[in-house]
N, C-alpha and C positions, 0 to 999 in steps of 0.2 A: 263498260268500266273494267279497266285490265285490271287484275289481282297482283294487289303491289301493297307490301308491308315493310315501312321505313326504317323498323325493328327487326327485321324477320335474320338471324345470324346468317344464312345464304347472302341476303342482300347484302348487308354489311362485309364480309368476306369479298365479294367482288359485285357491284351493284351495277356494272356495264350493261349486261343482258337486259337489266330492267328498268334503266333506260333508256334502252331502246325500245322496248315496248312501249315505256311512258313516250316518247316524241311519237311512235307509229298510231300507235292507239289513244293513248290516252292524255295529251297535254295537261289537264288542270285533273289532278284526281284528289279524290277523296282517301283521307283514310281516318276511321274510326275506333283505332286499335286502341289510342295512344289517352291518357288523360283526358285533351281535349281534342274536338276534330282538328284535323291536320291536313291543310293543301297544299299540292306540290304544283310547280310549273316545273316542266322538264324543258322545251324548244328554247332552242338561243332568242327569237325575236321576241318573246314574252317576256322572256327574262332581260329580258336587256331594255324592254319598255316597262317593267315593274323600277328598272333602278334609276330609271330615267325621269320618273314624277315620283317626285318625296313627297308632293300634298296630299295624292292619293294612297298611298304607299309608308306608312309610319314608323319610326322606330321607339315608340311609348313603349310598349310594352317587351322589349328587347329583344336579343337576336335569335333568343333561345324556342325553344317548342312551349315553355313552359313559359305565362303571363309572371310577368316581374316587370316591378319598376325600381328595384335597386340600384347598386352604383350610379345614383346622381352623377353627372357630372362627365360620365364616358360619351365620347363624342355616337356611339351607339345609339345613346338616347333619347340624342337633340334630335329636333323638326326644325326646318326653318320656319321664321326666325331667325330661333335660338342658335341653331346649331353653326350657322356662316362667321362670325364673330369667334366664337370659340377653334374653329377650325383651324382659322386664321391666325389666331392666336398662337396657334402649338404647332405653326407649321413649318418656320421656319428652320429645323435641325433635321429636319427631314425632304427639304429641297435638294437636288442635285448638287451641287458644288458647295454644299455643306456634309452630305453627306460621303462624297467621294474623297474630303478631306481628314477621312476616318480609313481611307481604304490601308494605308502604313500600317495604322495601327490593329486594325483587324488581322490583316496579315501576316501582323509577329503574331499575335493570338495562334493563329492558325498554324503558324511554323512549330512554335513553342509543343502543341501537343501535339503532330507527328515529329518531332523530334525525342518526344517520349514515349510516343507509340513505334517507333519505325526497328529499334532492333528486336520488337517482340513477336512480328512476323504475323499476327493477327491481333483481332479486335472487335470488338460491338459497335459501329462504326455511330448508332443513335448514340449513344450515353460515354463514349469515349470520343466523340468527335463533334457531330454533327450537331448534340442542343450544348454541351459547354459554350462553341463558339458564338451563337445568338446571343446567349444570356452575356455573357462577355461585353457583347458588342452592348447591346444593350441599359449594361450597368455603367460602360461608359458614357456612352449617350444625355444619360440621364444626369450624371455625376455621381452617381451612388457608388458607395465601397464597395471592393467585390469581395469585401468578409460575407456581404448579404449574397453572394450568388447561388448559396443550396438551396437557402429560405426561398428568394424568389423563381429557382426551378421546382419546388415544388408547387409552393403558388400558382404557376402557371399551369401548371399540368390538373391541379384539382377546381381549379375555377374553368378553366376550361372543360372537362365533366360537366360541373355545373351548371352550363349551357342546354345541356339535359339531363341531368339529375341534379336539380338543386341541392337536394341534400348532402351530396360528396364535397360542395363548395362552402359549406359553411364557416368549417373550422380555419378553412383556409382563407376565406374571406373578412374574418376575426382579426385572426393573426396580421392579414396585409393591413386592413386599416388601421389595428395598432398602430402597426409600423412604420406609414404613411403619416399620419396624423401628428405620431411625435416626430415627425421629421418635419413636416411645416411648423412644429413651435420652435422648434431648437433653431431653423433656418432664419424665420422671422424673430426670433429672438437676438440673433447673433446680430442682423441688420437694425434690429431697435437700438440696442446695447452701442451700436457702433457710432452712432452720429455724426453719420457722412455726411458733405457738404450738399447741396441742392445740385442736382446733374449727373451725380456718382453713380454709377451702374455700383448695385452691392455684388451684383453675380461674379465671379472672377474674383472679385476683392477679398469681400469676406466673410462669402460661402461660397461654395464649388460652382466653378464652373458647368452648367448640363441642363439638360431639359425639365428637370426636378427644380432646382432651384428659382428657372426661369419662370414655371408654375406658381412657384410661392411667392416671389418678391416682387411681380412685375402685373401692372394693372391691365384690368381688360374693361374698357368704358369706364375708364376713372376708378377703380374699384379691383381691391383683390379678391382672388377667387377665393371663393367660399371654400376650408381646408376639407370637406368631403367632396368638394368639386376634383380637388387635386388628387384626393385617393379614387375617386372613380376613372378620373383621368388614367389615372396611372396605370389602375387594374385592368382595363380596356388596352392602355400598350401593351402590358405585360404577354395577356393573353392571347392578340392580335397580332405581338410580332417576335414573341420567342417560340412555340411548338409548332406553329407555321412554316417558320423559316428553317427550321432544324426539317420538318415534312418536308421542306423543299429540297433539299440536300441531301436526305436522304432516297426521296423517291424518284429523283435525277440519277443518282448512282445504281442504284434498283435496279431502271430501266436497261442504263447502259451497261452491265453486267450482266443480267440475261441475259444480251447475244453480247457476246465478249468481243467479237467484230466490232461493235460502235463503241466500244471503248476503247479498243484499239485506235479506230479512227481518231476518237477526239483526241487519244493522247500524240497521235502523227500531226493531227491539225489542230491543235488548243484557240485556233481562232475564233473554231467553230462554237467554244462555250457560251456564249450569248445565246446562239442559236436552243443549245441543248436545254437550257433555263427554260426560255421561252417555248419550247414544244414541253417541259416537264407540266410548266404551270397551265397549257391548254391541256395536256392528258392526263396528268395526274394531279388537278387542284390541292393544295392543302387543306381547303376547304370545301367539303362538299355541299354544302345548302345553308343559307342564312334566315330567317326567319324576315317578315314583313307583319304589320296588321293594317288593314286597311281601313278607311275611316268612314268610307260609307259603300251602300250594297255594290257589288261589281258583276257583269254578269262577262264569261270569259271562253268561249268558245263551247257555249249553249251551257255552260255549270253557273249559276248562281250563288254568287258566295256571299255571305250576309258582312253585312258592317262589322267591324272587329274580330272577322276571324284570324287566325294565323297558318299563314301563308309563308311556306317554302320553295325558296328560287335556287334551283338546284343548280350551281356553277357544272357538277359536274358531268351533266345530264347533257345541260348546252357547250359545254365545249368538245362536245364529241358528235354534233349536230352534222350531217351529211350535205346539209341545206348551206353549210358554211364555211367547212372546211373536208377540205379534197383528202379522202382516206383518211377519215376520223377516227380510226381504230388501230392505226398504227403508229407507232413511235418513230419519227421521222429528224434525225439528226443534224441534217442540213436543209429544215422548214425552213425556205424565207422567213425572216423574224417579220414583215409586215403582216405576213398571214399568221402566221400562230399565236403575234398579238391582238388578233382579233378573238380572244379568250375572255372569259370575266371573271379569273382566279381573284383578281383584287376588286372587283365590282364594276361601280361604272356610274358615270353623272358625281352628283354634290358626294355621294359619301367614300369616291376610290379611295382605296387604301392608302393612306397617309404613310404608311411606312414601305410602299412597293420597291421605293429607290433603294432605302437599305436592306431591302430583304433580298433585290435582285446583285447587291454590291455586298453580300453576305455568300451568297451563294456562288458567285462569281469569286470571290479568293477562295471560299473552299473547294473549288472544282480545278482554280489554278493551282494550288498545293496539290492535289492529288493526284493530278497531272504528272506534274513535275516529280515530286517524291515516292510518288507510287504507282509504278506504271505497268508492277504485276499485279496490280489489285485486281481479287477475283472471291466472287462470291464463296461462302465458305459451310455453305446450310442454307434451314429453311429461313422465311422472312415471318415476323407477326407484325400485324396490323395494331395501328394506336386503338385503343379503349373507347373513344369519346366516337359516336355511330355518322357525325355530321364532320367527323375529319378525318383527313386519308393520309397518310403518312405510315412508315412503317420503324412501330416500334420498339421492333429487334432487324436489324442486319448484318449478323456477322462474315467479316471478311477476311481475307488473308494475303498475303503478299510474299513473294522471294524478300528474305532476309539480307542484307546487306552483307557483302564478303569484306 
């Protein structure tokens, strides 16, 4: 049994070393630190066969270390089933040529605030760039005002906590369902109120256009969602694709500013930005481990793990797996993106991330803008790491750039 603490602030600072000891020594370990026992798989083929069967592999008790059956209604917490149907449901805004047709808009986003960052010569590149833009993208997607964009950056930031420390999410979890909840009566009200003829889409008409609205007014097996269905919904994108995709953006930048050579490069070859995505999200996941519980006993590489334990599939243990990928410890700027897509930043089988498209069509305009706009961008100090121990992103980066003459 390697001595590996999930908690331990070392690991959490840089937790590479110990996953490498977890794939050399120890694939399924235990640890007994935490409230409840806590299992991790560290090698890519276990983890990639944990997300490969959802019958054995459940998400009842959610994605967190801590048993909760909250937020009803987040795709999180479907089994199939349930879960195909509703997937289906919420999926279309986030298909490719639905969401590429957001890329315009993203991109004045993105202009708009280095056009108000660019003659100040620096910046905190998280909270002045990198999570505005999600949330942004985000609030449009949905149709929601972006009067609510603070509210819902906080939101995100404390419900994601909450993922291991329930407590930190409460108030904030209050707060969104308010929020949510009176937006499905005002929405469905407006459409009651309205008395459109039989075939009338209300969405566009006469409430906003976006993925909110599409939630409220539109049936799934004859039937509207239940309105905590739609704030559980909601609070699962929120979480799932704004501090993510801000970690993504910024731990791409991270990388290539440590050696200031691959930034150079990309900014000589901007073709290459696909590429640089695609190796960020195999080495630097935004997500380091998601929870599983399993539904009856498993026994996994001689460990015994009883029916309903909770089970962590370390994305980011396996994408640094030597078994899979050729120098796994280096940041590789021109990886073939077929190889580097063999990562599991966004999962893998029935439950990949529903938002990969926009998060890779997020991150892709803000890597174009920076490119283009800021081509003396260079680190400007130290970096901190995000709060929340199962996510990697860094959040503080301040940078700096020659001034504009």
């Amino acid at each position: 049994m390697a001595s590996y603490d999930p908690t331990d602030p070392d690991v959490l600072e840089a937790p590479w070393a110990a996953y490498d000891t977890l794939r050399a020594q120890c694939p399924v370990h235990l640890s007994e630190a935490l409230e409840h026992p806590l299992y991790s798989l560290a090698r890519h083929d276990d983890v990639r066969a944990l997300l490969s069967d959802a019958e054995l592999w459940s998400n009842r008790y959610g994605p967190g270390i801590s048993y909760s059956e909250q937020n009803a209604g987040s795709l999180q917490r479907f089994d199939p089933p349930d879960h195909g149907p509703r997937r289906r449901f919420a999926r279309d805004p986030f298909l490719p040529r639905a969401v590429e047709a957001n890329s315009a808009a993203i991109a004045m986003v993105a202009t708009s605030i280095i056009d108000e960052l660019q003659a100040g010569g620096s910046a905190e590149l998280h909270d002045d760039f990198a999570a505005p833009l999600p949330i942004t993208s985000f609030c449009t997607l949905l149709g929601i005002d972006n009067a609510n964009h603070d509210d819902l950056k906080r939101w995100a930031e404390e419900l994601t906590l909450g993922m291991t420390f329930p407590e930190r999410a409460t108030k904030s979890w209050d707060e969104l369902h308010a929020f949510t909840m009176a937006e499905v009566d005002r929405r469905r009200s407006v459409v009651a109120g309205a008395n459109l003829p039989a075939g009338v889409d209300p969405v566009g008409h006469v409430v906003p256009d976006g993925l909110f609205s599409h939630l409220c007014c539109h049936e799934i097996d004859g039937e509207l969602m239940r309105a905590e269905e739609v704030t559980g919904m909601i609070s699962m994108m929120l979480v799932a694709g704004h501090e993510t995709t801000a970690s993504l953006i910024t731990n791409c930048v991270w990388r290539l500013l440590e050696d200031p050579s691959q930034w150079r490069d990309l900014c000589q070859r901007p073709e290459l930005i696909p590429n640089a995505i695609e190796e960020s999200l195999r080495f630097d996941p935004p997500v380091l481990g998601i929870c599983r519980t399993n539904t009856e006993p498993v026994e996994l590489h001689g460990v015994d793990i009883a029916a309903d334990a909770k089970v962590i599939y370390l994305m980011g243990a396996a994408n640094r797996d030597a078994e899979i990928f050729d120098r796994p410890d280096e940041f590789v700027i021109d990886r073939p993106i077929v190889d580097a897509r063999r990562h599991l930043a966004f999962g893998w089988g029935i439950h990949f991330c529903l938002g990969a498209h926009l998060a890779r069509l997020t991150a892709r305009v803000a890597l174009e803008t920076l490119v283009a706009r800021l081509p003396s961008l260079a680190l400007a100090g130290p970096t901190e790491r995000l709060d929340a121990p199962f996510l990697w992103g860094r959040r503080r980066l301040p940078v700096t750039w020659e001034q504009p003459s």
